[in-house]
C-alpha positions in Angstrom: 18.4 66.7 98.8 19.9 70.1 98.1 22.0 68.8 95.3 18.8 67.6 93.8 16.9 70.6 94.6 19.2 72.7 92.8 19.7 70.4 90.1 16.1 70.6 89.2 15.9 74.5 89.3 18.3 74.7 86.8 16.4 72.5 84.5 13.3 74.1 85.0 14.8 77.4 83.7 16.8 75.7 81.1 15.1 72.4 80.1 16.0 73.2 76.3 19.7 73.3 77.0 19.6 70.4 79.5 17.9 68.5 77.3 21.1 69.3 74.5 23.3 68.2 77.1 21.8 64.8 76.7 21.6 64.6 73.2 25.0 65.4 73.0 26.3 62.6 75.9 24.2 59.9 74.1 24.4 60.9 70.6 27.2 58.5 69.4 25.2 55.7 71.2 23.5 53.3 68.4 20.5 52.7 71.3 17.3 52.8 68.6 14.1 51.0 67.8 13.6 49.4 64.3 10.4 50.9 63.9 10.5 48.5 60.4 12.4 47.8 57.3 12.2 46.8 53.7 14.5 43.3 53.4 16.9 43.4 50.3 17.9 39.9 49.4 15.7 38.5 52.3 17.9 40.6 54.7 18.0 43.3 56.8 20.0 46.4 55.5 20.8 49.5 58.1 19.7 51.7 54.4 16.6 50.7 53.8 14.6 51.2 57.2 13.2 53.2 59.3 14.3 53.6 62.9 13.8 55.9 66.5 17.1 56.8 68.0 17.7 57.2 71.8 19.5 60.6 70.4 15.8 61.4 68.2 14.0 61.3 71.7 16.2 63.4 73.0 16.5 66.1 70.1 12.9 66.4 69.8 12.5 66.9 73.6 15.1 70.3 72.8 12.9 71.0 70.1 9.6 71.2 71.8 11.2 72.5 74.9 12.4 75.5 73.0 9.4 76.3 71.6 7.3 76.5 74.4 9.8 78.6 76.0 9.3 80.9 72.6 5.3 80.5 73.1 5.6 81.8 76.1 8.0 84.8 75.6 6.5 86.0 72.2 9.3 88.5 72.5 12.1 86.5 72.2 11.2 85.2 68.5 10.7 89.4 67.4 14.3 89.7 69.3 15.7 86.8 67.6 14.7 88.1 64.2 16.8 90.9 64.6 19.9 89.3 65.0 22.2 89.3 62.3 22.6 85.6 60.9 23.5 85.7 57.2 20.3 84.5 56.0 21.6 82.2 52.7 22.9 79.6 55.6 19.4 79.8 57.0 17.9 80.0 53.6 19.7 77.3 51.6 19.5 74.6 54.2 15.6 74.9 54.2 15.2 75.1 50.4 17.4 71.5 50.1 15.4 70.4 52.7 12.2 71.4 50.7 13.7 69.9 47.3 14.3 66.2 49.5 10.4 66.1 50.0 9.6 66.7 46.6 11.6 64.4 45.0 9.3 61.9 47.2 7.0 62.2 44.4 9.2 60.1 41.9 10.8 58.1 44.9 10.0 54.2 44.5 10.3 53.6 48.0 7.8 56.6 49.5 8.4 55.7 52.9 12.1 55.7 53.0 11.9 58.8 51.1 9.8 60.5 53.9 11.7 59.3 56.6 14.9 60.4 55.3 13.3 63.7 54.6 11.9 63.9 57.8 15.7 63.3 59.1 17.0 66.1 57.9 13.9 68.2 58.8 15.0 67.2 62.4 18.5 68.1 62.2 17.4 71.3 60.7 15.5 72.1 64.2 18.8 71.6 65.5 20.6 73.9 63.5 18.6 76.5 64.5 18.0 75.8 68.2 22.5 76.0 68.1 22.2 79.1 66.0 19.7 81.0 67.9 19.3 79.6 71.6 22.6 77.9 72.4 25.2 79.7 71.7 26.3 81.8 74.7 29.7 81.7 76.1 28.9 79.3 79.3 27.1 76.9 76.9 29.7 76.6 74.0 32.2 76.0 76.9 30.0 73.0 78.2 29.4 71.6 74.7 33.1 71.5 74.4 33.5 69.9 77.9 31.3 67.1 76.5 32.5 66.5 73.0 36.3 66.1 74.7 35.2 64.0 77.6 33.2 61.6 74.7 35.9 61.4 72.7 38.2 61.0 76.0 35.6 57.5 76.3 35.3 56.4 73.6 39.2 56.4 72.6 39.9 54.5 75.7 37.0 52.2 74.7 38.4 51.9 71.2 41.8 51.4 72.4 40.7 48.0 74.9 38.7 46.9 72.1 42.0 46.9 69.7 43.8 45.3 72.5 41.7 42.5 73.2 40.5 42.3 69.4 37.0 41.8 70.5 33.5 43.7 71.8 34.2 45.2 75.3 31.2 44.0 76.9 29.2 47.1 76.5 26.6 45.2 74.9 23.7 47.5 76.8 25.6 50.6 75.1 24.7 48.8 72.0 28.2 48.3 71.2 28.9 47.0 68.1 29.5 42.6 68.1 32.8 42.9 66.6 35.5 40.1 66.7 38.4 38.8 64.3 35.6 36.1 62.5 33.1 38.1 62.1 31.8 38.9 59.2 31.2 42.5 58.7 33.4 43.8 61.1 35.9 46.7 60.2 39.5 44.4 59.7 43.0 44.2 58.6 45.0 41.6 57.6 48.6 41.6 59.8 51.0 39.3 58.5 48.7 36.7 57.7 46.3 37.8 60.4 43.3 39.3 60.5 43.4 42.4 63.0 39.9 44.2 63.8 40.1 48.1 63.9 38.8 50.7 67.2 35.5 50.7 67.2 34.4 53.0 70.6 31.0 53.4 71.2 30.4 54.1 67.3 28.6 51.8 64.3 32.3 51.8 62.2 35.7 52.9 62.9 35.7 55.5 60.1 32.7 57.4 62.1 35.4 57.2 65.5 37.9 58.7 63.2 35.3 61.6 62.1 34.4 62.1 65.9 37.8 62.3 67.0 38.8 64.6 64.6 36.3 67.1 66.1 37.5 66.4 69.8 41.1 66.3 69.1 41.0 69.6 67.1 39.0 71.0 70.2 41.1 69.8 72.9 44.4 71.0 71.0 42.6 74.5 70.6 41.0 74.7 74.1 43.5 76.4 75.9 43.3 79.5 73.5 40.1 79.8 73.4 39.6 79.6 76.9 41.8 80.5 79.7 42.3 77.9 82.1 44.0 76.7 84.7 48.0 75.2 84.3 46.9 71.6 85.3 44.3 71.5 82.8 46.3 72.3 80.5 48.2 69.4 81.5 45.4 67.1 81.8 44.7 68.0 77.8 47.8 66.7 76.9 46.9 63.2 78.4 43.3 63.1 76.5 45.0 64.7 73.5 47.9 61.3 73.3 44.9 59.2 74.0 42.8 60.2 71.8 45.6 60.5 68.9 46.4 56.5 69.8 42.7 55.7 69.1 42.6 57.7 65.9 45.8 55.7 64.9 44.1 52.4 65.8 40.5 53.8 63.6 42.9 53.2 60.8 40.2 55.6 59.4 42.7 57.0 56.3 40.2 60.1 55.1 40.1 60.9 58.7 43.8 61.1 59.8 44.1 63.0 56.5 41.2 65.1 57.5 42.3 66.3 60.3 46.0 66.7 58.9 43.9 69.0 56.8 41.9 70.8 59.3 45.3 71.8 61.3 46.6 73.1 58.4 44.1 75.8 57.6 44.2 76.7 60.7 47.6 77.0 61.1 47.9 79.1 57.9 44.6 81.6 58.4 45.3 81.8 61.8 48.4 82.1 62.9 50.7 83.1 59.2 50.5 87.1 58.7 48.4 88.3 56.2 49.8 89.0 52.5 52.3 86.3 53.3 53.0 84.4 49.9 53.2 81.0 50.1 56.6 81.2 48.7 57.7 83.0 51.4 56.3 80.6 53.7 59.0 79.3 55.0 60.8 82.3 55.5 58.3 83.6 57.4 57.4 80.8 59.8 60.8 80.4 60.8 60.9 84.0 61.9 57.5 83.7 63.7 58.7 80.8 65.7 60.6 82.3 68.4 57.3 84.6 68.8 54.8 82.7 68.5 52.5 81.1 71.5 53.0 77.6 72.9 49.3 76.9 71.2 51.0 77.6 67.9 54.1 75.4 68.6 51.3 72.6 69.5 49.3 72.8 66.5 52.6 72.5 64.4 54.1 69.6 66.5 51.1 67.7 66.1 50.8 68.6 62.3 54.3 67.0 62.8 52.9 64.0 64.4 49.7 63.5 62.0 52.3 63.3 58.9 54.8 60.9 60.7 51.5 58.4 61.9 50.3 58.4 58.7 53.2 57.8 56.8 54.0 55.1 59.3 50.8 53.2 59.0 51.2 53.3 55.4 55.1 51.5 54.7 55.1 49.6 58.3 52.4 47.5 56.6 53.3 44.4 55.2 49.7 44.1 52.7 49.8 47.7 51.1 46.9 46.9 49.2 44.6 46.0 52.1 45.5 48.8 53.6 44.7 50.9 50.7 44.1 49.8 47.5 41.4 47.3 48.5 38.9 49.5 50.0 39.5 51.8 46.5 38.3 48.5 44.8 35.5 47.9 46.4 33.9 51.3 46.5 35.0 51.3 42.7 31.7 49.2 42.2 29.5 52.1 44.3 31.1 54.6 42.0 29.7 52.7 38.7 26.2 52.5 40.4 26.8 56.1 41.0 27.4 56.9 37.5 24.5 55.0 36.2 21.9 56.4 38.6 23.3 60.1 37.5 23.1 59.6 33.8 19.9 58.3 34.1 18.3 60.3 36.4 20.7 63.8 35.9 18.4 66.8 37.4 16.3 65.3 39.5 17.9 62.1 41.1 16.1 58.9 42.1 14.7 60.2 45.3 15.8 60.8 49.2 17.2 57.6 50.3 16.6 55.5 47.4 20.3 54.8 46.0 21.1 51.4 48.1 17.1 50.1 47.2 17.8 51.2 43.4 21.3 49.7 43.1 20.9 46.5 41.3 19.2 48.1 38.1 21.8 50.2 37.8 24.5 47.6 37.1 24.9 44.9 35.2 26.8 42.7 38.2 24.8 40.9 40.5 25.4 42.2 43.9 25.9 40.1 46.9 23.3 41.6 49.8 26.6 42.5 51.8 27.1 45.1 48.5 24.2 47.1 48.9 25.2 50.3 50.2 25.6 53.7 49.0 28.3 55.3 47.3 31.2 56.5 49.5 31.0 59.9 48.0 28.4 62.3 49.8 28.4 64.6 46.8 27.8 62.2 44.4 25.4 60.6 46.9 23.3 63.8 46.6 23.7 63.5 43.3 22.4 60.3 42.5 19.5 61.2 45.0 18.3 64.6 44.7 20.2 65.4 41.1 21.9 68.3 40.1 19.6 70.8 41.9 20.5 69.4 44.9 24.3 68.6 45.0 24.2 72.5 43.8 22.2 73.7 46.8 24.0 71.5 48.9 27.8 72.8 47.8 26.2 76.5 47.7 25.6 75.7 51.3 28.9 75.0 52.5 30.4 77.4 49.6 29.1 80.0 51.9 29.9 79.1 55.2 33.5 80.0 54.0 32.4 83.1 52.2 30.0 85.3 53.9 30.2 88.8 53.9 29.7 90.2 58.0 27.0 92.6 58.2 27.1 95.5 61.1 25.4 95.1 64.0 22.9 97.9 65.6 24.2 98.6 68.9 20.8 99.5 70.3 19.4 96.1 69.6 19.1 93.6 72.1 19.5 90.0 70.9 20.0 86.6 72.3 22.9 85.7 70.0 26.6 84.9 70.2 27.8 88.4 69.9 28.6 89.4 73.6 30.3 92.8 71.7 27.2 94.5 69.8 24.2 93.1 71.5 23.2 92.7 74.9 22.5 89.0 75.7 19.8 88.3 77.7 18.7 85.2 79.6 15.2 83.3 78.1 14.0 82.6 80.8 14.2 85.5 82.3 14.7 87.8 79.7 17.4 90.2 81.7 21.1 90.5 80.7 23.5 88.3 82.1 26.9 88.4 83.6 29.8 89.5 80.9 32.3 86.8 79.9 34.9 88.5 82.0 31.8 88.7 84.9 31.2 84.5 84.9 34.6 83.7 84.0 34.3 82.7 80.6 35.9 84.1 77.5 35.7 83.0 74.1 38.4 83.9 70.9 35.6 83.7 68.6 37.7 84.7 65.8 40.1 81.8 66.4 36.7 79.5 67.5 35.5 80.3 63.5 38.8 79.1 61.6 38.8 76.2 64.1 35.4 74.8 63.2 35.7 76.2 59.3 38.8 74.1 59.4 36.9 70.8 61.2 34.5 71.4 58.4 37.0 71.5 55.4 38.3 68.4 56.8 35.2 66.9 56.9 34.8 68.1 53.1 37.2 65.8 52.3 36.2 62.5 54.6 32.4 63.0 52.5 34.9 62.8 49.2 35.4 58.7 50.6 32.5 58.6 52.9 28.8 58.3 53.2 28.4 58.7 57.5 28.2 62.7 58.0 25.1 62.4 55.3 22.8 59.1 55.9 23.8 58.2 59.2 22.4 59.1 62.7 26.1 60.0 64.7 27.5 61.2 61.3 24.5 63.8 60.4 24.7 65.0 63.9 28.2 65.4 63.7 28.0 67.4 60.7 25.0 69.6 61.5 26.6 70.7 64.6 29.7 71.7 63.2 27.5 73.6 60.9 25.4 75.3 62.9 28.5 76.6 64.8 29.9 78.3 61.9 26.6 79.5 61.5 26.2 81.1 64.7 29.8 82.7 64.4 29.0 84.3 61.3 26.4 86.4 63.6 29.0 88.9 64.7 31.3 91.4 63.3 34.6 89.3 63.6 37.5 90.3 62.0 39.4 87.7 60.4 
């Protein structure tokens, strides 16, 4: 009775952030209501409805939470607006979100068009409620607690499901039906036989991949920014192999390259000196590596290990092409549809959400009902919706994420931010400083924590060059709004990098 006693007290001075620890356990759940759809072909098509995720419920409950708390402290939101977030990654997100529900105006499909406008109004909310309310040095430590104990599941999920080469059982998880006859399902042809790829909890395999390389880049770089104990550090190692086995099994190629990717920029912005030319690279690593800290060593061992599973999954498979070549193929024809729906419709684009209902008149094939889905290529996805104007806003967007100029914190103000250095950070509920990091235990390297998640985001960069997920769908957006807002938020302080 205690337990639940205290339990509760915690929520009630917290229900905001309680209610982000949920979104964040059931997030890569597909648990939803089909509020309705529009059939293409007399079918059903996941682009071309509207729906109320498990994961919406529980966002919006953060969302209203928080701003009753803000109601009723007035003086956090004139606290707040001192702090120092670079406003064009506040600015540039809301004027794209603006530009989405305009161009409902020449959108076919209105209601599609509102609800994905509406969709990324919502993960907007959640941009800011990381940016401003979340991210405090007991939270961020949490949120990473989560993200490697999901992707610590779901590998081991993914993993049983390769294995067994059907659905696990978890069909009140809303796992996905998936089995070698399928059709639909994620496969590859072995030999002769067709193999079905690691699914986890997620819709596809390439949205595991995109998950995992978030929670393996965060379990490889926990122990720096952290300190912890000797057998967690131990434990890591276990989740890390399982989770690298899973990712393996994904077969998700712009993911394993991704995060090959994301290692690497951290490795070199990170840990080589400054003003080291990259053709003295090599020179210069080799002295480092008697110096250097055992995190190092990992992040280049499993750089190591990325190259040698990738190469591996490439020549060890008897049909190349399946493995490669035929995906290229088929998203060849989204790419045409693409082009067609960008010459036409250059500036302004077709609408928010209206590519997969527009597809047939921009081609000149006749597209099986399997076909319609939108073009693997965010950017050009953007494109073909919301034209020029708003691919531009869009790349401007993550253009400065990697560019913003610090600004210099007053010292006399007090603001609920992440910067534990120039401001004092107080408690919303209570509105009194709390304990330092050194006080509660915690510390953060947040100049190491913003290269890590500027280098998840660069490798996400390049799984939207062959991907669609982190922008029109549910686990993907949240993924990548998240990642965002986290940047974000680090950007608030005077780090030097």
């Amino acid at each position: 009775m205690k337990t639940i006693q205290k339990i509760w007290i915690k929520f009630a001075a917290q229900p905001n952030v309680w209610f982000f620890y949920g979104l964040l356990f059931i997030f890569t759940l597909s648990i939803r209501k089909v509020l309705f759809f529009y059939p293409i072909q007399n079918q059903f098509n996941e682009y071309s409805g509207v729906y109320l995720y498990l994961s919406d419920i529980f966002l919006i409950l953060t969302i209203l939470s928080t701003i009753i708390i803000l109601y009723n402290n007035k003086s956090l939101l004139s606290i707040s607006s001192y702090c120092d977030v670079p406003r064009g990654t506040l600015l540039l997100p809301a004027i794209l979100i603006v530009w989405s529900f305009t161009s409902i105006f020449w959108s076919n499909n209105t209601t599609i068009a509102l609800f994905r406008s509406t969709k990324l109004l919502e993960f907007y909310f959640l941009y800011l409620f990381i940016i401003i309310i979340v991210p405090r040095e007991t939270i961020l430590k949490n949120l990473f607690k989560i993200l490697i104990s999901i992707g610590l599941i779901d590998s081991i999920i993914g993993i049983w499901q390769f294995t067994i080469q059907h659905s696990a059982g978890l069909f009140y998880l809303k796992e996905s039906s998936i089995g070698s006859e399928i059709n639909g399902v994620a496969k590859l042809i072995f030999s002769g036989e067709k193999i079905i790829r690691a699914y986890g909890l997620f819709p596809h395999p390439n949205i595991l991949g995109g998950f995992l390389l978030i929670s393996l880049i965060i379990s490889l770089t926990y122990t720096k920014l952290f300190h912890v104990e000797q057998k967690v550090t131990a434990k890591l190692k276990i989740i890390i192999f399982i989770q690298i086995i899973a990712l393996i099994l994904t077969f998700s190629k712009s993911a394993i390259i991704g995060l090959l990717i994301s290692l690497l920029y951290i490795y070199l912005t990170h840990f080589v000196p400054r003003g080291t030319k990259f053709a003295h690279i090599k020179f210069k690593l080799s002295k480092l590596y008697k110096n250097v800290s055992r995190g190092t060593i990992n992040i280049r061992r499993y750089i190591l290990i990325s190259l040698i599973f990738l190469i591996s999954a490439y020549f060890i498979h008897p049909t190349t092409s399946s493995f490669l070549f035929n995906s290229i193929d088929q998203r060849l024809i989204y790419l045409n549809v693409s082009r067609g729906t960008i010459v036409a419709n250059p500036i302004f684009g077709v609408g928010m959400g209206q590519f997969v209902l527009n597809m047939q008149a921009y081609t000149n094939q006749t597209l099986s009902s399997w076909q319609f889905q939108p073009v693997h290529n965010v950017f050009l996805l953007i494109w073909s919706e919301l034209g020029l104007i708003g691919l531009l806003l869009f790349v401007w967007m993550l253009w400065k994420l990697f560019h913003v100029e610090q600004t210099k914190s007053n010292l006399d103000i007090k603001c609920s931010t992440w910067n534990k250095n120039h401001c004092e950070v107080y408690e919303p509920s209570k509105l009194v400083p709390r304990l330092s990091a050194e006080e509660d235990g915690t510390f953060i390297d947040r100049a190491f924590m913003l290269v890590v998640f500027r280098g998840i985001l660069l490798g996400f960069i390049f799984i939207m060059l062959f991907d669609h997920y982190l922008w029109d769908i549910q686990q993907g957006q949240i993924m990548l709004w998240l990642v965002l807002a986290i940047i974000t938020g680090l950007q608030n302080t005077n780090i030097d990098i």
